[in-house]
N, C-alpha and C positions, 0 to 999 in steps of 0.2 A: 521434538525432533530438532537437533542441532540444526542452525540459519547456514546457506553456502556460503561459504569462503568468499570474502568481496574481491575481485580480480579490480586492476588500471581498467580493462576495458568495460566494467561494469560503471565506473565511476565515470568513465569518460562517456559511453551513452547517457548514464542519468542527467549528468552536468548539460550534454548537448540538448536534452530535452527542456528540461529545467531552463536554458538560456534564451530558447524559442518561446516558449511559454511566455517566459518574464517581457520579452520586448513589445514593443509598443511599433514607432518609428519605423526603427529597423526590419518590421513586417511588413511593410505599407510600399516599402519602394523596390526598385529594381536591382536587385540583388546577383553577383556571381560568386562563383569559388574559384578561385585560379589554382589547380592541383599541381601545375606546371611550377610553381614560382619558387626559386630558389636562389634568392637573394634576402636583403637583411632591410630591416627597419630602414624605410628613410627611399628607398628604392620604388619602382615604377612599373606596371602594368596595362595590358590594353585591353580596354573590352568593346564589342561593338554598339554601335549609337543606332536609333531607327534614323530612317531616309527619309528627310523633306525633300519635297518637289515642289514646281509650279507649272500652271499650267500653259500651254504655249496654245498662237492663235496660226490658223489656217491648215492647210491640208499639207504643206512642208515641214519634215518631221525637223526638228530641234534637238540636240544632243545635249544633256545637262548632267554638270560633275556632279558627283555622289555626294553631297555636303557631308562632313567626317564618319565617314563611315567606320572610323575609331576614333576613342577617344582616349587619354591616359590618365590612371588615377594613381596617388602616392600612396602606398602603403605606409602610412606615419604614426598607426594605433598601438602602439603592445601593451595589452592590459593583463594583469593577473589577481588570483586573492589565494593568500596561502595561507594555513593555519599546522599545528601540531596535529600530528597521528599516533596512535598508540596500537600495540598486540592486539586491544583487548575491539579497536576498531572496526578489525576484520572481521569478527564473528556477531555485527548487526546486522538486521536484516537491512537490503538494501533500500527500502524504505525507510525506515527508521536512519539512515544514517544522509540519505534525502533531506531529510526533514529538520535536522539537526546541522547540517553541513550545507551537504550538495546546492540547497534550493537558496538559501539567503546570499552565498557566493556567487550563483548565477543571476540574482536578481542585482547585487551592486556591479555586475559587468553591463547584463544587459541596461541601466541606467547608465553607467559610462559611454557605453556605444550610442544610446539613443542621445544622448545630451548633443554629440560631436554632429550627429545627424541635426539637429532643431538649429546647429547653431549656422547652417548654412544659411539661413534666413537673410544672411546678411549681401548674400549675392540673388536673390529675390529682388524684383523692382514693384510689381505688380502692387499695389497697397491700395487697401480698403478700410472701413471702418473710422471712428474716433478714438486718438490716441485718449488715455485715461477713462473712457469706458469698452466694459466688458460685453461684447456680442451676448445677446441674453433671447434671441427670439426667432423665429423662422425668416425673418425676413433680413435680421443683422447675417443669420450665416448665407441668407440667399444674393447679397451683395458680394460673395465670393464667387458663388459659383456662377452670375451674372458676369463680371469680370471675364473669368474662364473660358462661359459661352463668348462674349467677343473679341478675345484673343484663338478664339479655334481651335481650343484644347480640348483633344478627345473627350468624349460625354463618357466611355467609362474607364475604370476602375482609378476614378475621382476620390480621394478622402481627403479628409479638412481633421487635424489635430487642437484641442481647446485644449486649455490651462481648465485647473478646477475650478475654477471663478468662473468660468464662462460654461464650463459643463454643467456644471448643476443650477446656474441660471437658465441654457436651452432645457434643461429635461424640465423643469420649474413650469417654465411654459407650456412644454409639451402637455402639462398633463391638463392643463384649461381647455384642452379641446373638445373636451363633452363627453367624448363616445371612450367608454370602458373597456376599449380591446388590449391585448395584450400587449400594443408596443407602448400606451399609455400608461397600464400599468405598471412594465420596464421601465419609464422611465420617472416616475411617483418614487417605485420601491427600492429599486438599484443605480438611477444616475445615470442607465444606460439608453440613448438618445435611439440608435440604431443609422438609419438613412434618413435625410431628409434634403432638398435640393440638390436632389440627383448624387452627393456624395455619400459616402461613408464617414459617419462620426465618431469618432474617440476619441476617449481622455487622456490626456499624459500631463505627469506630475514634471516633464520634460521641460516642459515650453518654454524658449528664454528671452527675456524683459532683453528688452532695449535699450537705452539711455543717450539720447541727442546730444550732438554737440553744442557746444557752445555760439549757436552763429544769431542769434538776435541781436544783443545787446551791441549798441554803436556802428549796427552794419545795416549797409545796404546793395550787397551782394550781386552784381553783373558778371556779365559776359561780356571780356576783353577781348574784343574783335569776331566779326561777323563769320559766317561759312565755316565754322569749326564744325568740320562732319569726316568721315571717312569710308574706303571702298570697303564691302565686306572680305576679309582674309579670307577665300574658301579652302586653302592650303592647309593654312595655324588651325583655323575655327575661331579666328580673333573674332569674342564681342565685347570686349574693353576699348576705352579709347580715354587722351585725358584731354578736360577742358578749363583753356586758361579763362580767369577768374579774377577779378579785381572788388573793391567795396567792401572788404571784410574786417572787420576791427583788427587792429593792426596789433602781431605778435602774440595771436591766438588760436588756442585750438578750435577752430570753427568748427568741425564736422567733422562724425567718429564714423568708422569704417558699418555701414548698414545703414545709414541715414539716407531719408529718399528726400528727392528733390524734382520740380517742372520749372521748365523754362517757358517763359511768356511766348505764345506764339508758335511753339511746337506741340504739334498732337501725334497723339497716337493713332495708328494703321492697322487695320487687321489683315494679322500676315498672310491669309490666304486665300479671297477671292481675287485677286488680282487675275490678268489675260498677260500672258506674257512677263515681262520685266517692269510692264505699270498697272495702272488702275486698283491698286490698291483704295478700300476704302475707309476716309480718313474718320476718325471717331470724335466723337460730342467732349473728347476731356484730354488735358493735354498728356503728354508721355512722363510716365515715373521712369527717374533714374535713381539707380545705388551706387551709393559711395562704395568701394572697394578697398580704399586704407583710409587709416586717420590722415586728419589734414590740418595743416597748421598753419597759418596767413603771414607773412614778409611783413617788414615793417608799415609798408604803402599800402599791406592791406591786400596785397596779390597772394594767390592761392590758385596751384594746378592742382585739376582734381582727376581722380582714376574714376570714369563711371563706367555701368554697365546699365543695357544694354549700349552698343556702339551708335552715334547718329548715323544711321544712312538714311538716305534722301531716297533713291530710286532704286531696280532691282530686284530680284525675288526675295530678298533678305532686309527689303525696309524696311522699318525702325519708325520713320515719323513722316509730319506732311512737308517738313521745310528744314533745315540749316536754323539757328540760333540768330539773330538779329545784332551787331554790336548794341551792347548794352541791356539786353535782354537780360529781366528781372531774373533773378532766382529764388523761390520760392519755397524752404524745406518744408516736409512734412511735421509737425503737432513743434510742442514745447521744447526750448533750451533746456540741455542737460536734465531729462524729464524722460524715466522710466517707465514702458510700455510693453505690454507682454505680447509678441510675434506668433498668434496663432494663424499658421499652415495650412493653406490647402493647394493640396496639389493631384496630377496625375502620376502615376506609378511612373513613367518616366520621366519625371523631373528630377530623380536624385538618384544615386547609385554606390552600395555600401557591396564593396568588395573584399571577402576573406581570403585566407592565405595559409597553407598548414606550415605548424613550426616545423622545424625537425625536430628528430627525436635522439636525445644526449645518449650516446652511447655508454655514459658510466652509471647510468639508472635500467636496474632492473623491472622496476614495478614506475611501469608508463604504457600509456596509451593516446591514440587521437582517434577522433571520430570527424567525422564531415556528411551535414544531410542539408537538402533544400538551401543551402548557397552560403553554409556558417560550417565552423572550422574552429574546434576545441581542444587541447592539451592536457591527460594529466600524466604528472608528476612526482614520486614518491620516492624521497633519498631521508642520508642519515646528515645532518647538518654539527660537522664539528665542531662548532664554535658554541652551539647554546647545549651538547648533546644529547640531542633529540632528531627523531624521526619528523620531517617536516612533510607536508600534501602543496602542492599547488595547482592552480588552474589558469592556463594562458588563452590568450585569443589574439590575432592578428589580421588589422583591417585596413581600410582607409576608406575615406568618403568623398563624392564629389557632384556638385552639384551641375548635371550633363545638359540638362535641358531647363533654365531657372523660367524660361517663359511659360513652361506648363504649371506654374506654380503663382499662388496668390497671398500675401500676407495679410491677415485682419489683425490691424491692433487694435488692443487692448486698454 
């Protein structure tokens, strides 16, 4: 019996399955489709953020703004992969032409999309672990979600992403634990870990190395003038802020955009047992900051730097136990110029990967899109006069952004 006729819209489902399937990342976090959006590459969308609060004291009610109860993300993603189509195309089964196309096309996009996701890391402060080893045991990935529990990050739907170094070192472990039941098996026979400290585990071939800058050699790194901190923006949602910087080897790139760093004397707060706008309670280890651009030192060695999270001192949105000290040491995280794999763990609201459908060319016949569960797919089939041939394509259209980086933990690697 002759196979059916392959339609745009059959291409365009398999490819949207095929693309859900392949992703990794891009499954784990908080997701929308903007069907509304009708503007181009490079342009800007709102989706809504959850509501922090805190709590107030006595029997007089307190009125408290909505902290951004939107937020905007750039659509800056258009990916596609296009290949030759032939007559003889249409008449495989749609399986068969799956299997040969559809599915290897969907798996190098969902890899595109996931990488742009892993590469937020770099607005992550939260850091654990030893740079140049690999998390390999239940207790390397339980210093993640330790972290997480004292930052007050909801206990679910927690996951933590490893590099394959560190995958198949946890399941390695796992399977020492004596008793033969099937998660132990899983993870002997397939690599696959499942849950363990409270998160969800998986592997991505995603995850992206680091590389420190250059700030050891010849420096010894302060803090140029005391009380550098700032009000929290509840307007913007400003949690950047920059701090001036003296001691660094002079007319160098000291510090690449992801590099974390503590200042002597400032700790970290957990943001929410507090009673009102204080008692915040201050934690056993000092506050990690991320660099947010590269930074390059003046001849005298001076260096303003973009960090995030912002210092705040007091308020429902504080940050640390004190202000910077003139002089106060800075301290970065692992080795100069020394590559470190950034495995993730975070809460589903920590990042947010928003789709966008294309339009659809009016000078193509054979096209379709599809849009399910918060992704958004194109295809494509014209006659291309230049190479004369029938060409197939597949587009996608996104942008990433990291909403909430405090529910998120880095372990390097």
């Amino acid at each position: 019996m002759a196979n059916t006729i392959i339609t745009p819209t059959i291409i365009a489902k398999e490819a949207l399955v095929q693309l859900e399937n392949a992703l990794h990342m891009s499954n784990e976090v908080h997701r929308e489709y903007k069907k509304e959006f009708n503007g181009t590459i490079g342009d800007t969308v709102s989706i809504r953020k959850p509501v922090k609060f805190y709590t107030a004291d006595g029997a007089t009610r307190v009125n408290q703004d909505v902290e951004e109860k939107s937020t905007s993300i750039t659509i800056d993603q258009r990916k596609h992969v296009s290949w030759g189509f032939s007559t003889q195309d249409l008449t495989l089964s749609i399986s068969d032409y799956s299997e040969r196309y559809i599915k290897p096309a969907a798996i190098t996009l969902a890899n595109t999309m996931d990488r742009k996701g892993h590469s937020l890391y770099q607005q992550v402060w939260n850091s654990v672990g030893t740079p140049g080893t690999a998390p390999a045991s239940f207790g390397d990935v339980a210093k993640s979600a330790r972290r997480m529990d004292e930052m007050a990050v909801p206990s679910d739907r927690r996951k933590m992403l490893l590099n394959p170094e560190a995958t198949y070192a946890v399941a390695g472990n796992q399977t020492t634990l004596g008793a033969w039941d099937g998660k132990v098996k899983s993870a002997y026979e397939e690599a696959i870990i499942g849950k363990a400290a409270n998160m969800k585990l998986l592997s991505s071939q995603n995850v992206t190395s680091h590389t420190t800058g250059t700030f050891t050699t010849g420096s010894t790194p302060l803090v140029n003038g005391g009380s550098q901190g700032v009000t929290y923006a509840n307007a913007t949602g400003a949690n950047t802020q920059t701090l001036i910087t003296d001691g660094w080897a002079n007319s160098t790139a000291v510090l690449k955009a992801g590099d974390v760093f503590t200042l002597a004397g400032v700790y970290a707060v957990n943001p929410v047992p507090g009673e009102g706008t204080t008692g915040k309670i201050v934690m056993p280890y000092l506050q990690q900051f991320t660099v947010i651009s590269d930074v390059t030192s003046s001849g005298a060695g001076a260096a303003t730097i973009t960090i995030s999270p912002a210092i705040i001192t007091s308020g429902p949105f504080q940050t640390v136990n004190a202000a910077p000290a003139d002089n106060a040491a800075i301290t970065p995280m692992g080795t100069e110029a020394t590559a470190s794999p950034q495995n993730l763990a975070f809460h589903q609201n920590a990042f947010a990967l928003v789709t966008c459908p294309l339009e659809m060319p009016d000078g193509a016949a054979f096209k379709a899109r599809e849009s399910h569960k918060g992704l958004s797919i194109r295809v494509v089939k014209d006659y291309d006069i230049d190479s004369d041939e029938d060409v197939i394509r597949l587009d996608i259209l996104y942008g990433w952004k990291a909403i909430y980086p405090d529910l998120a933990c880095r372990h390097w690697g």
